[in-house]
C-alpha positions as CSV (number, residue, x, y, z in Angstrom):
1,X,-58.7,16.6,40.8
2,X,-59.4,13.4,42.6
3,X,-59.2,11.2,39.4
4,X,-55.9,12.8,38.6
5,X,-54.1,11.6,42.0
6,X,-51.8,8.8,42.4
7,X,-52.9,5.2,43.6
8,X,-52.5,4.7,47.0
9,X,-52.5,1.7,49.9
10,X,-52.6,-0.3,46.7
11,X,-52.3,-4.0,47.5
12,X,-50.3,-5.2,44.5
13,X,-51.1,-9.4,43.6
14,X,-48.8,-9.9,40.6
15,X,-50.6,-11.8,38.2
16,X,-49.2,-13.1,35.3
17,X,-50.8,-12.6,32.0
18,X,-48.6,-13.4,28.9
19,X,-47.9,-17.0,28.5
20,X,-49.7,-20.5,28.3
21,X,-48.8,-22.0,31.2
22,X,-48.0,-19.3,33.7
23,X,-49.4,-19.4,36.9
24,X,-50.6,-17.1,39.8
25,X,-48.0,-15.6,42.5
26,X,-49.8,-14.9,45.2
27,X,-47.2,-12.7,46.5
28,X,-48.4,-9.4,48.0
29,X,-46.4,-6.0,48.1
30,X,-48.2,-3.3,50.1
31,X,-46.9,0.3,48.3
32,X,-47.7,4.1,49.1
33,X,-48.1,4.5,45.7
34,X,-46.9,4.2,42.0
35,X,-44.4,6.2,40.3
36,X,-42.9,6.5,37.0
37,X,-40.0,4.0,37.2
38,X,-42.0,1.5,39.2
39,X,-44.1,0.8,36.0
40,X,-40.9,-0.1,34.1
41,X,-40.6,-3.2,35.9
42,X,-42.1,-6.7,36.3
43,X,-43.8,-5.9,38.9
44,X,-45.5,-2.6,38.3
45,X,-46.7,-3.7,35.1
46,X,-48.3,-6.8,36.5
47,X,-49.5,-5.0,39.8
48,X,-50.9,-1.7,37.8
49,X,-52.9,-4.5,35.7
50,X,-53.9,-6.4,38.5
51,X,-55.2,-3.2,40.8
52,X,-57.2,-2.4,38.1
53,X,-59.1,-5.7,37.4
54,X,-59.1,-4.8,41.3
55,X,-61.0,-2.2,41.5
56,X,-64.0,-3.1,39.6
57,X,-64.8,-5.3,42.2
58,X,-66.5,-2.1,43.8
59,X,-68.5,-1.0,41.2
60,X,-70.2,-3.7,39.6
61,X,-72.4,-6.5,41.9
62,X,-72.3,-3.2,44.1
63,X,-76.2,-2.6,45.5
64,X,-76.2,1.4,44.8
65,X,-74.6,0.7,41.3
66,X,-77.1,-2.0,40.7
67,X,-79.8,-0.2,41.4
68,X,-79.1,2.8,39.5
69,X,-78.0,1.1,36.3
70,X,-81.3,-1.4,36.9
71,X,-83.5,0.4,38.2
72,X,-85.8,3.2,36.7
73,X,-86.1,1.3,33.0
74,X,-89.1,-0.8,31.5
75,X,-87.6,-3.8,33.6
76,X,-87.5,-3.0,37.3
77,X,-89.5,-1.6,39.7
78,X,-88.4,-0.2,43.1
79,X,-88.5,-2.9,45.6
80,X,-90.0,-2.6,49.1
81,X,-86.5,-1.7,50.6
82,X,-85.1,0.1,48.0
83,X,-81.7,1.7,49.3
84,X,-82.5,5.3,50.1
85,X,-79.2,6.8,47.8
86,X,-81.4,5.3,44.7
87,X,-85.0,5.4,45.4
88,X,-85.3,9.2,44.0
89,X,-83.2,7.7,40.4
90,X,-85.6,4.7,40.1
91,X,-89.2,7.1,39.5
92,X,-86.8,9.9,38.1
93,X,-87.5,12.3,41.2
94,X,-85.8,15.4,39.2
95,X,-85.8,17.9,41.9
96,X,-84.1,15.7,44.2
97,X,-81.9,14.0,41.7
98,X,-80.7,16.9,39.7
99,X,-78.5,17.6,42.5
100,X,-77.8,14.2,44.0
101,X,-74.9,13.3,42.1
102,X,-72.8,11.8,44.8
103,X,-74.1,8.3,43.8
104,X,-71.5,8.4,40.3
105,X,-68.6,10.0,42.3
106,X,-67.4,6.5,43.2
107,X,-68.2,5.0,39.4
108,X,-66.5,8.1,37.9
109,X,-63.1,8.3,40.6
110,X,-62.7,4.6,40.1
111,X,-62.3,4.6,36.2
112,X,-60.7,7.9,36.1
113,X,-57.7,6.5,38.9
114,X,-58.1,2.9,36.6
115,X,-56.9,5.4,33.6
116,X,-53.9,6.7,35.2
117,X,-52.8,3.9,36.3
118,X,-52.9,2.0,33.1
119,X,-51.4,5.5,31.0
120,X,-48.0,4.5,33.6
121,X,-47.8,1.0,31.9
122,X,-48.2,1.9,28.8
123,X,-45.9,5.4,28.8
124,X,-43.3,3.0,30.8
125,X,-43.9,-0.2,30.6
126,X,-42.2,0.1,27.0
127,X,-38.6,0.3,28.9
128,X,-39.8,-2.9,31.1
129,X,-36.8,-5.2,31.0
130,X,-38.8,-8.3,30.8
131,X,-39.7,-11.0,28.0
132,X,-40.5,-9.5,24.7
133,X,-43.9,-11.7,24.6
134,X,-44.8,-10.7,28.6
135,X,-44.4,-7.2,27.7
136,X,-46.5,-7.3,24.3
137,X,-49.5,-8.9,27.0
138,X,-49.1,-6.7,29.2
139,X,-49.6,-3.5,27.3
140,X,-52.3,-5.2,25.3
141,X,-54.1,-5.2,28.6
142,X,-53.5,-1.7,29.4
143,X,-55.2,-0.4,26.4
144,X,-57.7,-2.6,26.8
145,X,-58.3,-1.7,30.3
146,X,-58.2,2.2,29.5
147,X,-60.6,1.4,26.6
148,X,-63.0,-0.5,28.8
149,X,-62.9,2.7,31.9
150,X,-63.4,5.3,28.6
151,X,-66.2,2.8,27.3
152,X,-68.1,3.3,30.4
153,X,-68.0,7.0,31.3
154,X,-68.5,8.3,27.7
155,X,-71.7,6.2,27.7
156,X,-72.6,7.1,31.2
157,X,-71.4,10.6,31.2
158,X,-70.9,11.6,27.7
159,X,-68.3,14.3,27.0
160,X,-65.5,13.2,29.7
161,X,-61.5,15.0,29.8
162,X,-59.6,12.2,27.9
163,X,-55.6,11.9,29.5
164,X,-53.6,9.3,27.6
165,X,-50.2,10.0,30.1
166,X,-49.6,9.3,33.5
167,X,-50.8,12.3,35.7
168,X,-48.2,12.3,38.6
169,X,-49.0,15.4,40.7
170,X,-52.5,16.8,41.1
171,X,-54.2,19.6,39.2
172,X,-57.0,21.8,39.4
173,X,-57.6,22.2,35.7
174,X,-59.7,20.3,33.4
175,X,-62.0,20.3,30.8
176,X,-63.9,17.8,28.2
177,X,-63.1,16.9,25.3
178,X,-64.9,15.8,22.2
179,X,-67.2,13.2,21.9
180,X,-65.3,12.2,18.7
181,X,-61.9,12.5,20.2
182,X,-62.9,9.8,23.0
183,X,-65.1,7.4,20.5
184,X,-61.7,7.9,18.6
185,X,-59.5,6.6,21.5
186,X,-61.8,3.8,22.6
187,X,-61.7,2.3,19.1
188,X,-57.8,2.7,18.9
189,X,-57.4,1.2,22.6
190,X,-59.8,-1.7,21.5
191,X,-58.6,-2.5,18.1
192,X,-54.6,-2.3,19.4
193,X,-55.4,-4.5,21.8
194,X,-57.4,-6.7,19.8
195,X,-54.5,-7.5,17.8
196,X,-51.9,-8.7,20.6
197,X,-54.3,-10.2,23.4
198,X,-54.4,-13.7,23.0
199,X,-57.2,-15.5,21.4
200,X,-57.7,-17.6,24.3
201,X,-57.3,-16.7,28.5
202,X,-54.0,-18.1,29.3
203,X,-54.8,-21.6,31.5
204,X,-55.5,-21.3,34.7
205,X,-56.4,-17.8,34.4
206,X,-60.1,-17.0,34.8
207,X,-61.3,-14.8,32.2
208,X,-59.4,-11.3,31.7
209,X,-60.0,-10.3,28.8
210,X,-58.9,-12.1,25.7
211,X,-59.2,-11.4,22.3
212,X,-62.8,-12.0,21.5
213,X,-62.9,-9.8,24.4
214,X,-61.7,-6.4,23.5
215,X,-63.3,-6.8,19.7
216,X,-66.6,-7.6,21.7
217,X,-66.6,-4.0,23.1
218,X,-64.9,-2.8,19.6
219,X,-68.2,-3.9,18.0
220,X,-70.0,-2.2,21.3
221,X,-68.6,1.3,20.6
222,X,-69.3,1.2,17.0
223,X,-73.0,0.6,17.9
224,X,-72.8,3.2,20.4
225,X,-71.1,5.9,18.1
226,X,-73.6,4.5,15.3
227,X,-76.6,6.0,17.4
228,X,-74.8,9.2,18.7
229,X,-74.4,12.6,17.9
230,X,-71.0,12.2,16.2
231,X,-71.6,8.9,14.0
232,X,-69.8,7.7,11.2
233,X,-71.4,5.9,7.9
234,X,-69.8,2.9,8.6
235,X,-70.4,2.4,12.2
236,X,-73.0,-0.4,12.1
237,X,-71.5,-2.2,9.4
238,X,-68.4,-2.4,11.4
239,X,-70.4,-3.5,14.7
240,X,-71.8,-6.6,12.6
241,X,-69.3,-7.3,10.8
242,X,-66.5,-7.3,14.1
243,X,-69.2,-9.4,16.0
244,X,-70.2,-11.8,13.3
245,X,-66.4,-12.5,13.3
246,X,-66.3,-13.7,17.0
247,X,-69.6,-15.9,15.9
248,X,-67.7,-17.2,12.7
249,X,-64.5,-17.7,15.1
250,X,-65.6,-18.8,17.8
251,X,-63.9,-22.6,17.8
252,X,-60.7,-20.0,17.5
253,X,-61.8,-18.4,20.4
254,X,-62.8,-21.4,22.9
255,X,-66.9,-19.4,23.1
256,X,-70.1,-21.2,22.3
257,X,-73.5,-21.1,23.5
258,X,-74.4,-23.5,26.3
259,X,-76.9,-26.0,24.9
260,X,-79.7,-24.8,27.7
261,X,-80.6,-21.4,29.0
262,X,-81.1,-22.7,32.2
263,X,-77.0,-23.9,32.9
264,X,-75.6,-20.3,32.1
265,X,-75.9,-19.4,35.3
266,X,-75.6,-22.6,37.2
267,X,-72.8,-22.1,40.3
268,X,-69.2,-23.3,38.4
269,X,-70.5,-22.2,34.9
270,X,-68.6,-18.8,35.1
271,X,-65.8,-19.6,33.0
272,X,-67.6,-21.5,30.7
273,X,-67.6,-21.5,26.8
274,X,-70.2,-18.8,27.1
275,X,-68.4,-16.3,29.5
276,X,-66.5,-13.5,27.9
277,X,-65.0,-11.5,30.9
278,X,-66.0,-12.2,34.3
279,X,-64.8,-9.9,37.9
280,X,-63.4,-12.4,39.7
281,X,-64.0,-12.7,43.4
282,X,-62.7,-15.1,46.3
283,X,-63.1,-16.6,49.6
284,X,-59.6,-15.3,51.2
285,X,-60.2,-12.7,52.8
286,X,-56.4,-11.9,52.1
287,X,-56.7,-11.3,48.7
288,X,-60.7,-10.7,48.4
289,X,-61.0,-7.7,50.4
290,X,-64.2,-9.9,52.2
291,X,-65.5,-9.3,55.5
292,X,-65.3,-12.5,57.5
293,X,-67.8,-15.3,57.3
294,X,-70.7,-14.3,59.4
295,X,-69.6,-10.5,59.1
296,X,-72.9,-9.5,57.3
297,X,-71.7,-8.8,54.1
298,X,-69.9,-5.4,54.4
299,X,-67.3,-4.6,52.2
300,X,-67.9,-2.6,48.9
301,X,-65.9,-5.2,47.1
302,X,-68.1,-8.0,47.9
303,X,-70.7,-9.7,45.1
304,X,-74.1,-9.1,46.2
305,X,-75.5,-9.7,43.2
306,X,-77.5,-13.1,45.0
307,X,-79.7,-10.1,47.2
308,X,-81.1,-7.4,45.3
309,X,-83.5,-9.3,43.2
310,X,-85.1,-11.2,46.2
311,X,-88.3,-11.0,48.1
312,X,-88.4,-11.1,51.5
313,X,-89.8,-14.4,51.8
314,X,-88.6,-15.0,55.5
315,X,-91.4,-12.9,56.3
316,X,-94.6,-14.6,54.8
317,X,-96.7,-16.0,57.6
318,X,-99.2,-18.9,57.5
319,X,-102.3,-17.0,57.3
320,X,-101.3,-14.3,54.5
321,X,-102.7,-12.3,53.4
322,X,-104.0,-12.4,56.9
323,X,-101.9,-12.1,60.1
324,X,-101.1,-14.6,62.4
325,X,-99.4,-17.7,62.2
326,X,-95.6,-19.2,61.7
327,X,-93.8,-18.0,59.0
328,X,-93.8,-20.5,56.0
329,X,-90.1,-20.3,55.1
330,X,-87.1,-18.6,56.8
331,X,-84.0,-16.7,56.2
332,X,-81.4,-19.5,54.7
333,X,-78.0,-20.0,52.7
334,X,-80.1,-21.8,50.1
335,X,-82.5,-19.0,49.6
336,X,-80.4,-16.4,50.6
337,X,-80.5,-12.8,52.2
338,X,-83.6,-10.7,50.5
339,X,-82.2,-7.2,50.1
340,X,-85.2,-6.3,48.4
341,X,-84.2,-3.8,46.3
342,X,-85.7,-4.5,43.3
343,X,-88.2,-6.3,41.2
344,X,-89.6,-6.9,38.0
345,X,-92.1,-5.1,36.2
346,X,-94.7,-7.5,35.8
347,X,-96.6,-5.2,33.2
348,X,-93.9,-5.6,30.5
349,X,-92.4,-8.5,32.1
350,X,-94.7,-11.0,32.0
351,X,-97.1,-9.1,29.4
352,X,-94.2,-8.3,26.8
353,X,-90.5,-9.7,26.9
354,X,-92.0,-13.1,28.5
355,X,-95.2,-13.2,27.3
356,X,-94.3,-16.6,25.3
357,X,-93.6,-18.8,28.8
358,X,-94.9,-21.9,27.0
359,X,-92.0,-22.4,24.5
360,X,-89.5,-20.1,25.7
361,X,-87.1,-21.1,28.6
362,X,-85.9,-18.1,29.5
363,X,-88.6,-16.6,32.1
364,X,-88.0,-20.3,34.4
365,X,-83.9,-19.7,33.7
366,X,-84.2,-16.4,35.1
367,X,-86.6,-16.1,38.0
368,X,-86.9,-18.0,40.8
369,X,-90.7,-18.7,41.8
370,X,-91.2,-21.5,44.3
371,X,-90.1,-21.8,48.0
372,X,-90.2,-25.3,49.7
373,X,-91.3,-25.1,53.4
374,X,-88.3,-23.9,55.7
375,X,-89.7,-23.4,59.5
376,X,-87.5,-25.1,62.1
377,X,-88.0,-26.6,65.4
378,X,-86.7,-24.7,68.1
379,X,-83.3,-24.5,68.7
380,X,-82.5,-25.8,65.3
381,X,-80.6,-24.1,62.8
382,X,-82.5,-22.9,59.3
383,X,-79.9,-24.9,57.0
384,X,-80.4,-27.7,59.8
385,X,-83.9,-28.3,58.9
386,X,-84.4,-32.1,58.3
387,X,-86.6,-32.7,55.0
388,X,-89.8,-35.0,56.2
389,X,-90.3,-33.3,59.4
390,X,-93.4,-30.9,60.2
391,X,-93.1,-27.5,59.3
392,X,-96.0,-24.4,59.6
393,X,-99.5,-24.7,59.5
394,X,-101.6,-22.6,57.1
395,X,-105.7,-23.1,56.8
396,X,-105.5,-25.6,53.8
397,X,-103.1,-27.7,56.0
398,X,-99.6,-28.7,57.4
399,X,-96.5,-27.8,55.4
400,X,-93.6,-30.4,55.1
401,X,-90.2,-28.9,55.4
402,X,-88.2,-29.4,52.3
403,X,-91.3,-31.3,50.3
404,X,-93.9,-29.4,50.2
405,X,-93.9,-25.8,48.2
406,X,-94.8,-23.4,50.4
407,X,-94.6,-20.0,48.3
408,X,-95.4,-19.8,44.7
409,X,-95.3,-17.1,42.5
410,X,-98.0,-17.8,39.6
411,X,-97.7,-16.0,36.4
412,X,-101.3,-16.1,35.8
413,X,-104.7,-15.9,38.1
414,X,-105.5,-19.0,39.5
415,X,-109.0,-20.6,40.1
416,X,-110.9,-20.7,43.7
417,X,-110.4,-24.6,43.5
418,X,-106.0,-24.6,42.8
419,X,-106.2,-21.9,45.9
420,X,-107.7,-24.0,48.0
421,X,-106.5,-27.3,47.1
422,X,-102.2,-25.9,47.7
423,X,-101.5,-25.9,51.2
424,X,-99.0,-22.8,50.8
425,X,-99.5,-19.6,49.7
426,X,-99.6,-18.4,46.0
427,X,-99.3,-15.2,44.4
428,X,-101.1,-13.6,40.9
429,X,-99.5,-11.2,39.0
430,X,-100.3,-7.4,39.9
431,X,-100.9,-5.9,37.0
432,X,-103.9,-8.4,36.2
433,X,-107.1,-7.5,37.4
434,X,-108.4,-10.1,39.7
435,X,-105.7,-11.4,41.7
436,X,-106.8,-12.4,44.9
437,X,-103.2,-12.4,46.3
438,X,-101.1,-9.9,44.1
439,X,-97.2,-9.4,44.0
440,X,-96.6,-6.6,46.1
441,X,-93.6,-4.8,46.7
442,X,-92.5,-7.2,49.3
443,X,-93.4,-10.6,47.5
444,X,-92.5,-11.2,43.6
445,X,-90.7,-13.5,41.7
446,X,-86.8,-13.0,42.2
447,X,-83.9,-13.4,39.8
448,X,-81.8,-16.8,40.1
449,X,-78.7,-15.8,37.9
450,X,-76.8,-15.0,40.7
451,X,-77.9,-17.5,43.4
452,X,-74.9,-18.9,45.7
453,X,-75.7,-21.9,47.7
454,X,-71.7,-22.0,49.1
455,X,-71.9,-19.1,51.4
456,X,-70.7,-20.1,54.6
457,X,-73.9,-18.1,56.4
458,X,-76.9,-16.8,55.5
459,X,-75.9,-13.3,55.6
460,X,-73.2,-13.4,53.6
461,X,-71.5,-12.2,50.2
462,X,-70.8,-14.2,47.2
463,X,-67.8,-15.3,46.3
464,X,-69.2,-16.4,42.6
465,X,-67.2,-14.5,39.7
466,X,-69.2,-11.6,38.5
467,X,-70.5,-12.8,35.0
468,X,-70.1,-9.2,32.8
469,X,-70.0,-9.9,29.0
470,X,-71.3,-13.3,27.7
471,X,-71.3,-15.0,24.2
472,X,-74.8,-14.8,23.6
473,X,-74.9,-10.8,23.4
474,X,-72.6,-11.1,19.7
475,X,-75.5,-12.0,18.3
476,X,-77.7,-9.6,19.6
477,X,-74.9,-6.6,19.0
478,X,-75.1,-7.8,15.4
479,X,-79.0,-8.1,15.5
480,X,-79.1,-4.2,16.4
481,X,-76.4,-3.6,14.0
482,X,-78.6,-5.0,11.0
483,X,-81.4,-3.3,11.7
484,X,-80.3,-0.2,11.8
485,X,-78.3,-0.9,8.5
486,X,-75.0,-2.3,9.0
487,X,-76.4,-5.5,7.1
488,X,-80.0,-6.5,6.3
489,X,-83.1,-7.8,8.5
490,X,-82.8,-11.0,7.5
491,X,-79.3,-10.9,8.9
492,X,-81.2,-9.7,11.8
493,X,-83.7,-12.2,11.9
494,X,-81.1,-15.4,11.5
495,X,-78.8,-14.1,14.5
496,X,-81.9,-13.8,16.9
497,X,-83.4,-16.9,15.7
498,X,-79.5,-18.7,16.8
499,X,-81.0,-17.5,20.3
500,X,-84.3,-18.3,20.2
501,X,-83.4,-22.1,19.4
502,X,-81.2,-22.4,22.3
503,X,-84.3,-21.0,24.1
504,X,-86.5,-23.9,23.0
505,X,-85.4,-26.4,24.4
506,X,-86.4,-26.8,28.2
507,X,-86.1,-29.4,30.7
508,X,-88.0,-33.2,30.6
509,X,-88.8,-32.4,26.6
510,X,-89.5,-34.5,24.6
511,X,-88.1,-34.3,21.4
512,X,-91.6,-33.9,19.5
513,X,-92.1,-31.0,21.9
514,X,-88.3,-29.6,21.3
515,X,-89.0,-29.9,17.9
516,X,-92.2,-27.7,18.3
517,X,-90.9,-24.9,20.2
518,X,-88.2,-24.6,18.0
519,X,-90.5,-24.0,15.3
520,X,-92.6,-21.7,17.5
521,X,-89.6,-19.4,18.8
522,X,-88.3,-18.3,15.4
523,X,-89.0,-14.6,14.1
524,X,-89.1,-13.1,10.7
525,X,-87.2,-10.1,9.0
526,X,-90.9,-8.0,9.3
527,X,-90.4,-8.4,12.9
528,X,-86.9,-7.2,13.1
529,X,-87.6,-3.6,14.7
530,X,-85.3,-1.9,17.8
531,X,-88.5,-2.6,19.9
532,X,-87.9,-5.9,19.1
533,X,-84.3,-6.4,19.3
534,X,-84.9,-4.4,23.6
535,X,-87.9,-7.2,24.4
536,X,-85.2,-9.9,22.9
537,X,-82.6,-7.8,25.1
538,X,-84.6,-8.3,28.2
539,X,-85.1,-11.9,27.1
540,X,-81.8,-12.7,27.0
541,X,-80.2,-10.3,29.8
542,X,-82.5,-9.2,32.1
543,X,-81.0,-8.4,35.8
544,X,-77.2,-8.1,33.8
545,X,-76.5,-4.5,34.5
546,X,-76.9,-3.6,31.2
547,X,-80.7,-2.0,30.6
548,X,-80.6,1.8,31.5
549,X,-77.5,1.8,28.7
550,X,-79.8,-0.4,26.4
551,X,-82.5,2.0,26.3
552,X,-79.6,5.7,26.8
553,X,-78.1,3.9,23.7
554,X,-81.3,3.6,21.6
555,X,-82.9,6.5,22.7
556,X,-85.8,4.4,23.5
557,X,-85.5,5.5,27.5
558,X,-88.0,7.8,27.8
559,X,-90.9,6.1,25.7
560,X,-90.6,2.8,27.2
561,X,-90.6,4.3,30.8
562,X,-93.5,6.4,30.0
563,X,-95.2,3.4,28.8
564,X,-94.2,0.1,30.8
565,X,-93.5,2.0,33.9
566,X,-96.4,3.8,35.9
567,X,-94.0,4.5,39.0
568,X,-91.4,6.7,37.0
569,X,-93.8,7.7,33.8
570,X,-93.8,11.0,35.4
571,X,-90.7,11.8,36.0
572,X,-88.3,10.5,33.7
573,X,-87.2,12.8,30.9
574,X,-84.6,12.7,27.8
575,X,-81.5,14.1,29.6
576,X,-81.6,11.0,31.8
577,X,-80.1,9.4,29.2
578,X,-76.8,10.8,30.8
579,X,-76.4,10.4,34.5
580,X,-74.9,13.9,35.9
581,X,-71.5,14.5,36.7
582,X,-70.7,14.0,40.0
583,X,-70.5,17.4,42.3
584,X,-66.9,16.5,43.2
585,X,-65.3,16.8,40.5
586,X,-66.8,20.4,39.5
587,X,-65.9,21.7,42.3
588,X,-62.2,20.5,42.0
589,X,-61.7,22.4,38.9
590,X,-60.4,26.4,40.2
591,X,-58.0,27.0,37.1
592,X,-59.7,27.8,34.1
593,X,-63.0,27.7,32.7
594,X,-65.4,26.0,35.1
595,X,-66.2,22.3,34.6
596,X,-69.8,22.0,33.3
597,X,-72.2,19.7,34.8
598,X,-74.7,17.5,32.1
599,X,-77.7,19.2,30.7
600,X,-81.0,18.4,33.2
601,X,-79.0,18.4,36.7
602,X,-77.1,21.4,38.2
C-alpha cells in the first residue's frame, strides 16, 4: 500500500534537536530513499525528523485541506470561489461526496509515510552511535511525531491499521485495528515523549515540539477518548488535570498569554510566549520548496493561509451596488490575494460567538473590515500608490488613496444619513433584514490572523510560520474537561474567565473602561455547558483549522449545522463526523479480507 512504501527524493536538512545551543546545518543530502542502517546514524535520525516536520508543510495552510476541515461547520460558509474539490463537502452534497474521497488521500499518505519513517528511528535509532543526550531527543521526537500522524487520522478517520516497525517492502495486506489499541498507542507515544522532550525549544530553534507540547495533545486525546466509543472513567480528569499542569507550569515552560488579543497574530509573534508548535516556512526557495517570487503561489508546500478568508475587494467598483465606475481598491501586497474560498457565517457569527463586540476584543482581532482607497494612476504600481493623491470617485464624493476608507464592512444596519454622509461603500450584515447593501458571497469581512505584508508580490505565498497549537487552547481543553466531569463547573467557569479577561482589554482604553469590560466578560458555573465552551471555541479560534474536529469531537456537528447553517442544514448527517477513507487505499488491499470504507460513503 502506498503508506507502506519507502520515502523517496527526500531532501534531507539535518536539524539539530538535542542540546541548548546547537545550531542549524543547512547541509542538504539528496537520497533515493531510507533504509534500515541509515536510521542508525546521525544523519538519518536527524533527516527522518526533519522530513517529517517537512511534510506537514503540504497539508496544513493547504487551500483544499482548509476548506474541508473549515468549511461545512456553524462557522464558515462557502465563499464565492470555493475550490471545486470542496464545494460538494462544505453543504454536505452526499451523493457526490460519498464517493469523492480523493480529497483525504493526500492527508492520509502523508501521515501514514510520516509513521514509517519515524517507526526507522525509533526501531534503529537505538544503535545510533551518537551522544547519549542527542539520541534521548531524537527518539523523543519520533514518538511524538508518530503520536501527532496517529492523533490526526484516528480523529479524522477513526479505526486506522496501527504499524509501530519500519515497513521496508510493500504489501497488499492490511486491516484496522481497534479504536482502543490506537487511543492506547497515542497516549504511550505522547506520555514517552513527554518525559524526555525538553521543557523549553532548544535556542534558535523555532518551535518543534517541546514538552508542554506533546502533554498538550496528551490532554487532547484524553478529551477525545473521553467522548468516544471506547472511553475510560478517568479520561477527563486526566485531560484537566495534564492541561492545568502546563497552566500551573507554564514559567517552566517559557508560555503565557499575550497581554492583548489583538498581538497574537501580529507578523513576528509566531514564536512568542503564546505559540506551542508552529510549521515553519521560509523564503529560500532551496530549502522551502517555494515557487519563485512572482510565481503565483504554486507549490503545495506554500502557506496560503493570508487568501482563503478574503473577499475579493479588487473588484468593488465606485457605483456598487450599481455598475460603472473605477474600482475603489485594487489587488495589493498589503491587502493581499482574495482566494475567496470562504467566509463567515454571519448568522452565528455575529448573532452568537460575537454577539458581545462592545467588550470583547476578539471579533476586531480576528477580522479584517475596512479598506483604505487603493486606485492608481496609470502606469503606477498598486504598492506604489502615494497616500494624499486622488483616488476613485463614487456618488457621495472623491476617495483619497491611503486616507480615506473606501470599503467597510458594518456589523450592524446603518442609517440613510451614515450612508450618505461615507464616501466609500459599506456593507450590512446578511442575515438581518434590512440591509440595503448585504455581505454577499463575494464581499464579507475577512480573517486577519494570517495577514503577510512581506510578500515580495501581490500574488504570492506566505512565508509566516504556520501557527498550529497555541497557549490559550489549555484552558479551554480544561474548560471542556470540567464540564463533562473531569473537575467541576466552577473549574470551568475560572479557566474561561482567564480568557475572557485577556479579551477585555482593547485598544485606546481607558482604564475605567478596562476595568468594565472585565467585569462584563466574565461567565458563571450555570453557564458552563459544551454549547458554551464551542461559542468560546469559535471566540478564541475561529479560522484555526480546528472546527469540524470541535464539533466530530463533541458530537455537536450535525445540530449546529442544522441550525446555524441554512446552506448545508440539508445535507449534513451524523457519519460526517468521520471523513471517508480515501479510494486508494481500499483498493490497494488484494490479500485478505477487504479494507472497509467508513459508514455513510462507499
Amino acid at each position: 500500500m502506498k503508506h507502506k512504501k519507502l520515502i523517496y527524493s527526500l531532501f534531507l536538512i539535518a536539524i539539530v534537536f538535542a542540546s541548548p545551543g546547537c545550531k542549524k546545518l543547512l547541509e542538504e543530502e539528496p537520497r533515493t530513499s531510507f533504509t534500515p542502517p541509515f536510521f542508525a546514524t546521525n544523519d538519518g535520525l536527524q533527516g527522518g525528523i526533519a522530513g517529517i516536520y517537512t511534510s506537514f508543510r503540504t497539508q496544513w495552510a493547504n487551500q483544499i485541506w482548509t476548506q474541508l476541515f473549515d468549511g461545512g461547520t456553524d462557522e464558515a460558509l462557502r465563499g464565492g470561489s470555493v475550490d471545486n474539490g470542496a464545494a460538494s463537502w462544505m453543504i454536505y452534497n452526499n451523493p457526490v461526496i460519498k464517493s469523492n474521497t480523493g480529497n483525504y488521500e493526500g492527508f492520509w499518505n502523508t501521515l501514514f509515510t510520516d509513521i514509517n519513517t519515524a517507526n526507522g528511528v525509533l526501531q534503529y535509532g537505538v544503535d545510533a552511535d551518537i551522544p547519549a543526550t542527542t539520541k534521548t531527543q531524537l527518539l523523543a521526537q519520533a514518538k511524538f511525531l508518530r503520536g501527532f500522524c496517529y492523533f490526526y487520522l484516528v480523529t479524522t478517520f477513526g479505526q486506522v491499521p496501527l504499524h509501530t516497525t519500519l515497513n521496508t517492502s510493500a504489501s497488499t495486506a492490511d486491516a484496522l485495528a481497534p479504536l482502543a489499541d490506537l487511543y492506547a498507542q497515542i497516549i504511550k507515544d505522547f506520555t514517552e515523549s513527554a518525559n524526555d522532550l525538553p521543557n523549553t525549544p532548544a535556542a534558535g530553534m523555532g518551535k518543534p515540539a517541546f514538552k508542554a507540547t506533546a502533554l498538550f495533545l496528551l490532554a487532547k486525546t484524553y478529551l477525545w477518548r473521553g467522548w468516544s466509543s471506547v472511553a475510560q472513567a478517568s479520561d477527563f480528569q486526566q485531560a484537566f488535570t495534564i492541561s492545568k499542569s502546563i497552566i500551573d507550569n507554564k514559567a517552566t515552560y517559557n508560555l503565557d498569554l499575550l497581554p492583548n488579543f489583538s498581538t497574537v497574530f501580529r507578523e513576528g509573534q509566531e514564536y512568542s510566549k503564546e505559540i506551542l508548535m508552529v510549521i515553519d516556512h521560509t523564503k529560500d526557495l532551496k530549502f522551502g520548496q517555494n515557487s519563485p517570487v512572482g510565481n503565483g503561489a504554486t507549490s503545495f508546500s506554500e502557506n496560503k493561509a493570508n487568501f482563503f478568508w478574503r473577499h475579493n475587494y479588487p473588484t468593488l467598483n465606485a457605483n456598487y451596488p450599481a455598475s460603472g465606475g473605477a474600482n475603489v481598491t485594487v489587488r495589493d501586497i498589503q491587502n493581499g490575494r482574495p482566494f475567496v474560498r470562504l467566509r463567515p457565517n454571519t448568522k452565528y457569527v455575529l448573532d452568537v460567538a460575537f454577539a458581545n463586540r462592545a467588550t470583547d476584543s476578539r471579533y476586531d482581532g480576528t477580522f479584517e473590515t475596512i479598506w483604505l482607497a487603493v486606485t492608481p494612476p496609470a502606469g503606477v504600481a498598486p504598492d506604489a500608490v502615494v497616500p494624499g493623491t486622488t483616488g476613485a470617485t463614487t456618488p457621495r464624493g472623491t476617495l483619497i488613496n491611503k486616507v480615506d476608507t473606501a470599503i467597510w464592512m458594518r456589523d450592524r444596519l446603518v442609517t440613510p444619513a451614515e450612508r450618505a454622509a461615507f464616501k466609500g461603500i459599506m456593507f450590512e450584515p446578511d442575515n438581518l433584514p434590512g440591509a440595503t447593501t448585504p455581505y454577499t458571497a463575494a464581499f464579507f469581512p475577512s480573517v486577519r490572523k494570517f495577514d503577510d505584508s512581506t510578500r515580495g508580490h501581490m500574488n504570492d505565498y506566505s512565508d509566516r510560520p504556520y501557527i498550529l497549537f497555541r497557549f490559550a487552547e489549555c484552558y479551554l481543553i480544561c474548560a471542556e474537561a470540567a464540564i463533562k466531569g473531569g473537575a467541576t463547573t466552577a473549574d470551568a467557569a475560572a479557566m474561561i474567565n482567564v480568557l475572557r479577561t485577556r479579551a477585555a482589554l482593547k485598544d485606546r482604553q481607558t482604564p475605567a473602561e478596562y476595568a468594565a469590560a472585565v467585569v462584563a466578560q466574565q461567565v458563571t458555573p450555570a453557564q458552563m455547558t459544551i454549547d458554551f465552551l464551542l461559542d468560546e471555541r469559535t471566540r478564541e479560534l475561529f479560522a484555526e483549522d480546528c472546527r469540524w474536529w470541535d464539533l466530530s469531537r463533541t458530537k455537536t456537528l450535525v445540530a449546529r449545522v442544522q441550525q446555524y447553517n441554512a446552506e448545508a442544514a440539508a445535507g449534513v448527517q451524523p457519519f460526517n463526523m468521520l471523513r471517508p477513507i480515501p479510494q486508494s487505499q481500499i483498493d490497494l488491499v488484494t490479500e485478505g479480507p477487504p479494507y472497509p470504507q467508513n459508514p455513510g460513503y462507499f
